[in-house]
N, C-alpha and C positions, 0 to 999 in steps of 0.2 A: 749899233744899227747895221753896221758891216755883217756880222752873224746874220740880222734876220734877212736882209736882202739877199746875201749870199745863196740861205737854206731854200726861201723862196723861189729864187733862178733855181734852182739843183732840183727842185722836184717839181717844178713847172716841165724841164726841159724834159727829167726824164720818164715824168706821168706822160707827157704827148708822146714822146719817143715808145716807150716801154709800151703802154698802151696799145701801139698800132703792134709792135712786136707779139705780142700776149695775143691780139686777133688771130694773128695766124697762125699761133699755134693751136690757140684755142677751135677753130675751122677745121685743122689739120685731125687733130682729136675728139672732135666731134661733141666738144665739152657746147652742148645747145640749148638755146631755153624752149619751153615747154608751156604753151598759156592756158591759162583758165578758162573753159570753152561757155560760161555764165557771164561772163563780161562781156566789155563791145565788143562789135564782129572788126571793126578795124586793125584790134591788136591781131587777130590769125596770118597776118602777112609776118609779125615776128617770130611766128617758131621757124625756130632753126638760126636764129641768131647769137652766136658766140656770148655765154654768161659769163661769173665771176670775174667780172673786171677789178673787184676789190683788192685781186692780189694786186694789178698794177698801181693802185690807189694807196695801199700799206707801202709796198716795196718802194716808190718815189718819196710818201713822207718820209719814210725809214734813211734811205740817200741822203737826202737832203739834211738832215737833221744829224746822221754821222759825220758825212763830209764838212758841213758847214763847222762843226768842231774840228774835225783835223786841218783842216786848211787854216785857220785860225790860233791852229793848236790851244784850243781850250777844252776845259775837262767836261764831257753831260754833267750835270746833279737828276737826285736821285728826284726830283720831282717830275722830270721833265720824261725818265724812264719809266716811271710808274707810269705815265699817259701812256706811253708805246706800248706798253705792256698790257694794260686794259685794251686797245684798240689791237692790239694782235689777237689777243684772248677773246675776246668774244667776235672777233673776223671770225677766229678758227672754226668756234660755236657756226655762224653763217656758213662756211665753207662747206662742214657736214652734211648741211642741209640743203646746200646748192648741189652737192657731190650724189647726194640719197635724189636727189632728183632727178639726176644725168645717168645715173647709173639704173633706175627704174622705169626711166622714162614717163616720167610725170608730171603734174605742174604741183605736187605734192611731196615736201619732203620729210625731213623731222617730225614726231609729232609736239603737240604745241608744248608738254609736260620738259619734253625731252630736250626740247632748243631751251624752255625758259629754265630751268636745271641748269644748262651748262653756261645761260647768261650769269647765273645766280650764283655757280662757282666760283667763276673768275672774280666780279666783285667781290663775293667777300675776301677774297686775296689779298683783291686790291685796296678794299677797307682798310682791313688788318695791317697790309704793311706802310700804307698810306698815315698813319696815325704812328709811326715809330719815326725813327731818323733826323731825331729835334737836331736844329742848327741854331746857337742863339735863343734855344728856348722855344722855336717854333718849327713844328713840322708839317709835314710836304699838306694835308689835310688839318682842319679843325674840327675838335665837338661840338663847336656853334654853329647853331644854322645863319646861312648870309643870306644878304639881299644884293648888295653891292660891296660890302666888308661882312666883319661878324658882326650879330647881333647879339643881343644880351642874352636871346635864348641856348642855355648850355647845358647838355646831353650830360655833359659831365659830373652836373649835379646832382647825377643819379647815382651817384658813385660810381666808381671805376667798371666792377663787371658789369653793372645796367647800362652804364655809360654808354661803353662799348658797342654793348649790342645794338644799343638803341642806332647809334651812330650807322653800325655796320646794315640797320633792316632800312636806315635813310639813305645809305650807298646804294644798296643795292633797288629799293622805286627809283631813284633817280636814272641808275644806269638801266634799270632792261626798260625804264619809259620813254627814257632818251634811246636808244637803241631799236627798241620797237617803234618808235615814233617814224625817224627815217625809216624803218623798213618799210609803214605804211604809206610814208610820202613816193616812194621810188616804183612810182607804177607807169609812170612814160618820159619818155624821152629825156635826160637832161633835166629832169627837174629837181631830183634829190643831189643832184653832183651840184646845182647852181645855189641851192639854197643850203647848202650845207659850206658853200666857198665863203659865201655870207656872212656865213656865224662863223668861220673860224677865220674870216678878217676882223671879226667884230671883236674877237679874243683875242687875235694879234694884236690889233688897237690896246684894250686893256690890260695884258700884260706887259706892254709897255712903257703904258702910263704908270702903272704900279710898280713899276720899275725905276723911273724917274722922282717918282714921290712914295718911295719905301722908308719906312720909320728907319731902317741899319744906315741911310745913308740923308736921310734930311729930317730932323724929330721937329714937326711943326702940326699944328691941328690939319686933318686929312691925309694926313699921311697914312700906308698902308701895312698893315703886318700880315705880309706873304712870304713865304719863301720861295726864291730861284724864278722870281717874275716875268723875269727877260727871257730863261730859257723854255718857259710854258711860252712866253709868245713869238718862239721860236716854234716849237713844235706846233703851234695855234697856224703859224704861219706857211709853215711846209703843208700843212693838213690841205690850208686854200689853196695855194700851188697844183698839189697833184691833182686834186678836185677839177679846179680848170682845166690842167692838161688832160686831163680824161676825159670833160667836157668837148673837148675839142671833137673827139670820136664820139661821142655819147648825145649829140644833140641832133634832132629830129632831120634824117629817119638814122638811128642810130646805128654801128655797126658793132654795138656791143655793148651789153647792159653788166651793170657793177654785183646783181644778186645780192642775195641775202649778205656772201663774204663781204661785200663793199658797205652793204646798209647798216648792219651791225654793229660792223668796226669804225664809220663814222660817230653812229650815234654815242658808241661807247667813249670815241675819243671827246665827245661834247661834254658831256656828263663827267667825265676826269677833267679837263679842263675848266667846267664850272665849280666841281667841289675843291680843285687845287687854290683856282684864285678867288675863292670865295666871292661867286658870285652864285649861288647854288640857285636862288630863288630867279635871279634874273635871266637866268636860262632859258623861263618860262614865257620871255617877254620876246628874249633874242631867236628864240627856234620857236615862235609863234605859230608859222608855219606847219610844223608838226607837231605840235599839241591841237591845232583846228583838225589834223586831218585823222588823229586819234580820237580826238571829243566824238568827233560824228559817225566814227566806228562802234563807239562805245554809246552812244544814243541809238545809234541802228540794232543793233544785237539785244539790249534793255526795251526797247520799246516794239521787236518783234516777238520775244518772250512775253513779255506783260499782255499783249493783245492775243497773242496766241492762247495766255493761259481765260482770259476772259472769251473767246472767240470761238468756244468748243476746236480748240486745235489750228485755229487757222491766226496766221500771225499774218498782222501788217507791216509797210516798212515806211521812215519816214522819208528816204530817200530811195532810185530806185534802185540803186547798189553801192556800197560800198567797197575801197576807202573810197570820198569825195568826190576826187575826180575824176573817177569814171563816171558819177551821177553828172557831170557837167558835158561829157563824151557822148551820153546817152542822150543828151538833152539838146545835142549838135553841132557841142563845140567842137573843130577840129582840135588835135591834142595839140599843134602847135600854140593855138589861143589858148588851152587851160595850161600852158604848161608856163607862157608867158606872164600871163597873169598872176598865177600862184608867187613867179619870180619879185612880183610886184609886192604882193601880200607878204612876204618873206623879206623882202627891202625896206619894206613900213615899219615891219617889226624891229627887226635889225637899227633901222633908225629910232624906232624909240626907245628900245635898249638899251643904245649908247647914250643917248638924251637923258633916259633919267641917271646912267651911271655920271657922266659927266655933271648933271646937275647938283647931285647928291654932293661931290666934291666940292663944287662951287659953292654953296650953301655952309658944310663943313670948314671951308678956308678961308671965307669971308665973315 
């Protein structure tokens, strides 16, 4: 527990610190965001506010997560660098597309082929070397799909190269879904930095349960077969750390938004986090959050086609703009209340998350 508290302070202290540091340079360099002029009229008092806050958000997990090993003097595993590794790798992905924007002067970066490409490289990397590295027979990822462990469904059945594959086209929906999902939630103020502290409290919890009731160190029913659980809820736990201290500068009216670097490499970090401890399905429960504010992207986009193709050309919408909550911005909420609320709807989830993970145990152990 010394580890994770330690990693925690480390990139709480130096996301807040770093953070403010990163504003001024980012002002000084003119690195500004750029808004979508179809959305609310409220957001146009943000252009010109210092973006890619993500670096400060990597660079504090990053801290916290070395230092708390060398002051400890314990070794990373290889589980724990493969998360850092995806949330650097598809940050990078974001960073292009913060950078194509700052350099062209537009609320337009990447195009969409070319960002989901460079998400879709890094996972399969990360796929790939996520499934080597067996410790004890078990390594850093499985070919069974989880819910809260493995399930009986296994990839592997397909034999080794269907296996594979199969496995690696399941890494990679999870991670540009997860990734994209925060990107669509991160549209004002503090509210992708609060609800992504959430979930990666929610993984610091279960990596450290799964750590406490690992089959290598107590073989009883419920017990878990993950490898390096502690230091996934290490890493889980620096992620909520710097998230906060970023929040600190990041909540409404903010003085620096995280961009795509930030959005990206969270989500990526969730998605490696949920395929490390096998918790792949419950992902879906815990970042609730950001699957409602994808659905309803993806309902708006599908049902302005469909009506448009029945409409001689003219498409309807079911909301009046997407992601979500600018349709609630539009409808009058100040973005403080949608921002708070969502916090709400992401807490709900979060709790029921860990309700049914901890249930499932209980049930198992009893």
């Amino acid at each position: 527990m010394t580890l994770i508290l330690l990693g925690t302070a480390i990139a709480l202290i130096v996301g807040a610190v770093g953070t403010r540091l990163y504003t001024e340079l980012a002002k000084r360099r003119g690195w500004a965001q750029f808004v979508r002029m179809d959305g609310p009229t409220t957001h146009l008092s943000k252009r010109g506010t210092p973006q890619m806050g993500g670096i400060a958000i990597m660079g504090a997990t990053l801290a916290g997560y070395l230092l708390a090993h060398l002051v400890t003097w314990s070794a990373p595993t290889v589980s724990g660098m493969l998360v850092l590794f995806l949330m650097l790798g598809v940050g990078f992905v974001g960073f292009l597309d913060d950078w194509t924007k700052i350099r062209r002067e537009r609320s337009l970066g990447l195009r969409s082929w070319q960002k989901l490409l460079g998400q879709t490289t890094v996972a399969v990397v990360f796929a790939l070397l996520a499934t080597r590295f067996a410790r004890d027979g078990i390594t850093p990822a499985s070919f069974r799909i989880s819910l809260v462990r493995d399930t009986a469904i296994d990839l592997a059945a397909f034999g080794v190269i269907v296996g594979t594959l199969l496995f690696v086209a399941w890494a990679v929906l999870m991670i540009t879904g997860a990734s994209n999902g925060v990107n669509l939630t991160d549209g004002l103020d503090g509210q992708a930095a609060g609800a992504s502290a959430m979930a990666f409290a929610a993984y610091a919890f279960i990596g450290i349960w799964k750590s406490l009731q690992n089959c290598r160190a107590l073989v009883e029913p419920g017990c878990y077969e993950v490898r390096d659980p502690l230091d996934l809820a290490l890493v889980a736990a620096c992620l909520a750390g710097a998230c906060i201290g970023f929040l600190w500068w990041n909540t409404p009216p903010a003085i620096l938004f995280m961009g795509d670097t930030g959005s990206l490499a969270l989500g990526g970090a969730l998605a490696g986090l949920a395929i490390m401890t096998r918790t792949e399905l419950l992902m879906v429960v815990l970042g609730g959050l950001f699957v409602f504010e994808t659905v309803t992207v993806i309902l708006q986009v599908g049902f302005f086609k469909l009506t448009k193709r029945r409409n001689n050309g003219v498409g309807r919408r079911l909301f009046l703009i997407t992601p979500i909550h600018h349709h609630f911005e539009m409808r009058g909420w100040s973005q403080v209340t949608v921002s708070i609320r969502f916090w709400l709807i992401s807490a709900i989830c979060v709790g029921a998350g860990l309700a049914l993970f901890y249930g499932e145990w209980v049930l198992r152990a009893g």
